[in-house]
C-alpha positions as CSV (number, residue, x, y, z in Angstrom):
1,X,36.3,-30.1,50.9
2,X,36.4,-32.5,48.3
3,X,32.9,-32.3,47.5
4,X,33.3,-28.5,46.9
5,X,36.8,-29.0,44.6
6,X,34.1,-31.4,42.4
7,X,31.9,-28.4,42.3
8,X,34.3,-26.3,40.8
9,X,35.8,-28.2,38.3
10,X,32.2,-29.5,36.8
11,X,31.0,-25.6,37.1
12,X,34.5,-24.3,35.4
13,X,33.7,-26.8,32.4
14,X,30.5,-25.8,31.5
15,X,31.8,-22.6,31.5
16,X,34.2,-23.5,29.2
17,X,31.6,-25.5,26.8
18,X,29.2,-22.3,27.2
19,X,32.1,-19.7,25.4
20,X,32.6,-22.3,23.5
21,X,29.2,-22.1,22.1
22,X,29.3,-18.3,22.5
23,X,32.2,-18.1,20.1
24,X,30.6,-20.4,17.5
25,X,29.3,-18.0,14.7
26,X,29.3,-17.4,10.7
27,X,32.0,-15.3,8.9
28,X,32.1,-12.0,10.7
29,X,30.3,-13.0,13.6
30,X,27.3,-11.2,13.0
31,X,29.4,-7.8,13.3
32,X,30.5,-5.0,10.7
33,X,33.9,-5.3,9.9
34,X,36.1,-4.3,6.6
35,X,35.0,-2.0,4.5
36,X,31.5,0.1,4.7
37,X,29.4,1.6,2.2
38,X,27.3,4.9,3.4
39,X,25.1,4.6,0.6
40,X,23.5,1.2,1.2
41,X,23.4,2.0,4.5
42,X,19.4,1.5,5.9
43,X,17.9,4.8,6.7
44,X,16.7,4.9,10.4
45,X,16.2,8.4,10.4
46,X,13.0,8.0,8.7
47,X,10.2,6.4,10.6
48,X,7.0,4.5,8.9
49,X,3.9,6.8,8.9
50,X,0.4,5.0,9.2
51,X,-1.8,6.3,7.0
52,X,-4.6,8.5,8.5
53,X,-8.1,7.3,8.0
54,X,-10.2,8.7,6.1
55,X,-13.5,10.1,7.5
56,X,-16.3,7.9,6.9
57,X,-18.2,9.5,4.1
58,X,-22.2,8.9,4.8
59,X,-24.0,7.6,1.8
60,X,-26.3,10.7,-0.1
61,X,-29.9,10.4,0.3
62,X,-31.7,8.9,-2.3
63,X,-33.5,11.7,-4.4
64,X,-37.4,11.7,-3.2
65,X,-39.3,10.2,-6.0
66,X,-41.0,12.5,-8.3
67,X,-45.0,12.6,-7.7
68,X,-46.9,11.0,-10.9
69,X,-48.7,13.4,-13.1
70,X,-52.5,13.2,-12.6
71,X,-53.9,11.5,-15.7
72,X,-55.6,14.0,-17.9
73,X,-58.7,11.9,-17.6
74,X,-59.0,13.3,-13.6
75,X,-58.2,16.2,-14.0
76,X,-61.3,17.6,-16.5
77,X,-63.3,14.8,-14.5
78,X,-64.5,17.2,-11.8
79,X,-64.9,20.5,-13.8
80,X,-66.6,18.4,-16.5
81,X,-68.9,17.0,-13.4
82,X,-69.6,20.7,-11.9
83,X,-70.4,22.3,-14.9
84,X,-73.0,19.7,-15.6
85,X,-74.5,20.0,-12.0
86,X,-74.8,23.3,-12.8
87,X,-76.5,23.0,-15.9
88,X,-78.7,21.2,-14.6
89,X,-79.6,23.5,-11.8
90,X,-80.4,26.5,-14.2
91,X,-82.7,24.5,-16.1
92,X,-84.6,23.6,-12.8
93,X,-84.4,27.3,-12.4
94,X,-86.0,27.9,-15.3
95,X,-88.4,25.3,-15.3
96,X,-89.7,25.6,-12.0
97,X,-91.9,27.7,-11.5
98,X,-90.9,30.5,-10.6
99,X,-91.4,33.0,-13.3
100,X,-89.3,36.3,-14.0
101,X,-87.4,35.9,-11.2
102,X,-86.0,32.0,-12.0
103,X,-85.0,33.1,-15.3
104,X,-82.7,35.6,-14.2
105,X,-81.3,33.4,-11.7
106,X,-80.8,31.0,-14.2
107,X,-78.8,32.9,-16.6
108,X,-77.0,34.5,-13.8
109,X,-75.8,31.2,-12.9
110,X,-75.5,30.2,-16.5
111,X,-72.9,33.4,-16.6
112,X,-71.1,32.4,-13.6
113,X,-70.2,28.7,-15.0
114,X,-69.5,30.2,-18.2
115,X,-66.9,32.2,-16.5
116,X,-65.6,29.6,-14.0
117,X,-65.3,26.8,-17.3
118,X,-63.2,30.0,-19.2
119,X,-61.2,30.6,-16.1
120,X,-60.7,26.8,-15.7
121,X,-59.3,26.3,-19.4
122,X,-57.0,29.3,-19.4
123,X,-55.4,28.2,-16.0
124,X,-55.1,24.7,-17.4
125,X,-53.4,25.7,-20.5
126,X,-51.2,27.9,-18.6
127,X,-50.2,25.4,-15.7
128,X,-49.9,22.2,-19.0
129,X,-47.2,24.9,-21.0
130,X,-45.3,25.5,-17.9
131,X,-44.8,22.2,-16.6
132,X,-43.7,21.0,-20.3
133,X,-40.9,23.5,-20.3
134,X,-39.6,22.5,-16.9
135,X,-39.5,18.9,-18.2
136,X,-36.9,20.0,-20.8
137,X,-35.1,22.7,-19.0
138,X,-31.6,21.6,-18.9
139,X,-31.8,19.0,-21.5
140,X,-28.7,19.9,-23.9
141,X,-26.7,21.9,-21.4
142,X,-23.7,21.0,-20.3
143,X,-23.4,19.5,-17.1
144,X,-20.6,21.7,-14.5
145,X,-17.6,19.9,-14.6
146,X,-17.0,18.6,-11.0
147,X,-13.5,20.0,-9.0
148,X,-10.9,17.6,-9.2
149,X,-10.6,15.1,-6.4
150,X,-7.6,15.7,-4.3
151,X,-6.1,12.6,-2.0
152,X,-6.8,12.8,1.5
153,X,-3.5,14.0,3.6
154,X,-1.9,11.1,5.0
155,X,-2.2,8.4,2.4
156,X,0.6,8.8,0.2
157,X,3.1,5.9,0.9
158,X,5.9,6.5,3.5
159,X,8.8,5.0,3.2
160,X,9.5,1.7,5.5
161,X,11.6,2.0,8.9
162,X,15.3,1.0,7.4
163,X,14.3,1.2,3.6
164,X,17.2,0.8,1.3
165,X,17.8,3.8,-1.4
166,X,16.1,2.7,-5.1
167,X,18.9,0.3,-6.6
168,X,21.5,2.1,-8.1
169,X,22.5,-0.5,-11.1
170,X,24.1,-0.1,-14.4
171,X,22.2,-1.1,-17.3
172,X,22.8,-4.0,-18.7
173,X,24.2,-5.2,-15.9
174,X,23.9,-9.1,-15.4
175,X,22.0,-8.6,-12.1
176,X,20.7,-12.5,-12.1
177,X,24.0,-14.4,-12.7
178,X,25.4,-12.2,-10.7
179,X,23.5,-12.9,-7.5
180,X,23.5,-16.6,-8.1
181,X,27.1,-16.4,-7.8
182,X,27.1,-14.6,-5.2
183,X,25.0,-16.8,-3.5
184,X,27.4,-19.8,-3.9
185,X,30.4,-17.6,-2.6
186,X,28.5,-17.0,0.5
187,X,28.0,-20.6,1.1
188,X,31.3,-21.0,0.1
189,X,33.4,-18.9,2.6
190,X,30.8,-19.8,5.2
191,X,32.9,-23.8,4.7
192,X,36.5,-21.7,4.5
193,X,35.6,-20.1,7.4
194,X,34.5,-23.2,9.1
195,X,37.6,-25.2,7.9
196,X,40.3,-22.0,8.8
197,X,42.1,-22.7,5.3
198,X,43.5,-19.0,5.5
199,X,45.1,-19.4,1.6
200,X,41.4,-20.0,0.0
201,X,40.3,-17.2,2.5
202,X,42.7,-14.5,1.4
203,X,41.4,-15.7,-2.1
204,X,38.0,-14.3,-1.5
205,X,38.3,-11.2,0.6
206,X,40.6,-8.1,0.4
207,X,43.9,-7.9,2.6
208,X,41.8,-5.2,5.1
209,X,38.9,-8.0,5.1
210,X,41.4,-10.8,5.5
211,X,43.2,-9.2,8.4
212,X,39.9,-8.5,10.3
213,X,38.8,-12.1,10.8
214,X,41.8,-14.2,10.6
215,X,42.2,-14.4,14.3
216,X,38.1,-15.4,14.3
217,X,38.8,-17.8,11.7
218,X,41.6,-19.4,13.8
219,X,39.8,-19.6,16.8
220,X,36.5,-20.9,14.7
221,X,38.9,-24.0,13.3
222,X,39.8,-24.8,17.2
223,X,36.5,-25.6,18.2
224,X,35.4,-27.4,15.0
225,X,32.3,-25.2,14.0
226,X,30.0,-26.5,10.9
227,X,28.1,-23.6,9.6
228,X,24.8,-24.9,8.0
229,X,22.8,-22.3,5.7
230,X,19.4,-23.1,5.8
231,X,17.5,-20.7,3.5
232,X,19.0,-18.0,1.4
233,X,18.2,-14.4,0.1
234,X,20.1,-11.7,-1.8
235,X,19.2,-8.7,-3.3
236,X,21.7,-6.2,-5.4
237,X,21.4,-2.9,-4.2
238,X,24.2,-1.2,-6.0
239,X,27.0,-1.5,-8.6
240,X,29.1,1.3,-9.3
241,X,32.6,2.1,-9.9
242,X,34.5,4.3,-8.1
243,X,38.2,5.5,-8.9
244,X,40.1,2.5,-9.7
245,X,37.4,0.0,-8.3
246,X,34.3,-1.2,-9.2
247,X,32.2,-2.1,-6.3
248,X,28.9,-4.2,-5.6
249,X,26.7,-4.4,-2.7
250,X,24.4,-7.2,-1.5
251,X,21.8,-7.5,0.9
252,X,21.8,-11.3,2.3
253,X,18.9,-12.6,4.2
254,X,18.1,-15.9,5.4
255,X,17.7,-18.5,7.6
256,X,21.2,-20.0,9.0
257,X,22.4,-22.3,11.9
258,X,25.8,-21.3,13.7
259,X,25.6,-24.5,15.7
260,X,24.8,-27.9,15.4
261,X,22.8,-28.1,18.2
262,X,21.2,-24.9,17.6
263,X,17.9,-23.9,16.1
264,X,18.2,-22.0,12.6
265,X,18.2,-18.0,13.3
266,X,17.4,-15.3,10.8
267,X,19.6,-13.0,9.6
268,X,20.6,-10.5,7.1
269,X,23.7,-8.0,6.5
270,X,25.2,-6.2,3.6
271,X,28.1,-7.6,2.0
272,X,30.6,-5.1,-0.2
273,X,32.2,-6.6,-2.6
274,X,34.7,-4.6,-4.6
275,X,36.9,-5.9,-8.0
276,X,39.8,-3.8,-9.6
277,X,38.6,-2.0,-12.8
278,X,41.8,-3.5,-14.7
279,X,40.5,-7.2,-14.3
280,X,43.5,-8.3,-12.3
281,X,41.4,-10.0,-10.0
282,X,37.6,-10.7,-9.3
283,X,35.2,-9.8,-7.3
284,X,36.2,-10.6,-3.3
285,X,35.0,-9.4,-0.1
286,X,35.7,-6.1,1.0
287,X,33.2,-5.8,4.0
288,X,30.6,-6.7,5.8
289,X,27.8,-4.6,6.6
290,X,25.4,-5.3,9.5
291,X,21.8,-3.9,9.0
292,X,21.7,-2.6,13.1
């Protein structure tokens, strides 16, 4: 019996150190609270698209090389060659012999390469003209203008899975020393909110922001929390003013540790900060915006 009350007790007070550990956490304990702002709000209607792929486009044949010209040299080298055997043959023709009846084949086949050297030249001429004009055809015109290339469907960029609207930002607007105060506010109510000092938290945040996470505050002083930011990011992603109020959103990102004994964790959330157009105050926390 008294082995199983020991039980208990050491079981109930790791229990207790475990919430404890479960209730350490940063300003807002990682959930939306106070006010929220629609339009900084990531989109996660609209889903990344990969791109298609393109078709692999096979690489055009390389034209067939022209064939050379024949030097002129080869081609009157064989007419030149037959007419001279020719030639020659009538005049053994004539000379042989044979009497009336070598002449006339002579000068018969004296005609014939007559005619054959006549033909020869006339197709030659024809065939040299013809083959300079389709050299130059073409030279002086205009080439046809190629159709313009159109993008392949599916390449155009898509917008990322919970992409932030474009930045809606006054100009002029001091964007940079803006943000680096921002930055040190952060940090800043990350150690009020670590402490519990409610007066310098009611300081920094609206009376809806300071309501929402007093009673976290109080219960985050109790069990002596150190909040220790390890890396830090922020982006502006609007400034506007609306009615009375001017208000300013910022996307913070980062590395932080909730517990001292913990490893850093990533993070990253929207904070709205809003500040009355008359100047009475400054800019303070009016929400907290969680990006899921």
């Amino acid at each position: 019996m008294k082995h199983l009350f020991s039980i208990s007790i050491a079981a109930f007070l790791a229990l207790g150190l475990m919430v404890q550990d479960a209730e350490a956490a940063r300003l807002g304990g990682g959930r939306s609270m106070g006010a929220q702002r629609s339009s900084v709000a990531p989109n996660k209607s609209v889903q990344q698209t990969p791109p298609s792929k393109a078709a692999p486009t096979a690489p055009a044949a390389a034209p067939a090389p022209a064939a050379a010209p024949a030097p002129a040299g080869n081609r009157w080298l064989g007419p030149i060659a037959g007419l001279a055997a020719g030639l020659g043959l009538g005049w053994l023709l004539g000379q042989g012999g044979m009497g009336g009846l070598g002449s006339i084949l002579s000068s018969v086949l004296m005609m014939a390469l007559v005619g054959f050297a006549v033909f020869f030249v006339i197709r030659l001429l024809t065939r040299s003209k013809t083959e300079g004009n389709m050299q130059y055809a073409g030279i002086g015109s205009q080439p046809e203008a190629a159709p313009p290339l159109s993008p392949p469907a599916g390449l155009g960029a898509a917008p990322a899975f919970g992409a932030h609207p474009q930045a809606n930002i006054p100009a002029g607007f001091d964007t940079e020393g803006f943000l680096r105060q921002a930055k040190l506010n952060f940090v800043k109510l990350q150690a009020v909110h670590d402490s519990g000092k409610l007066d310098e938290l009611r300081e920094f945040t609206t009376d809806e922001m300071f309501e929402s996470i007093k009673q976290d505050l109080r219960e985050h002083a109790a069990s002596g929390q150190q909040t220790d930011v390890v890396t830090l990011n922020a982006d502006l992603l609007e400034a506007v003013t609306e009615g009375n109020s001017h208000w300013a959103s910022v996307r913070f990102s980062g590395m932080i540790r909730e517990n001292a004994n913990a490893q850093p964790e990533s993070f990253e959330e929207i904070w709205n900060l809003a500040k009355p157009v008359s100047g009475a105050t400054g800019w303070v926390l009016a929400g907290i915006q969680q990006m899921q």
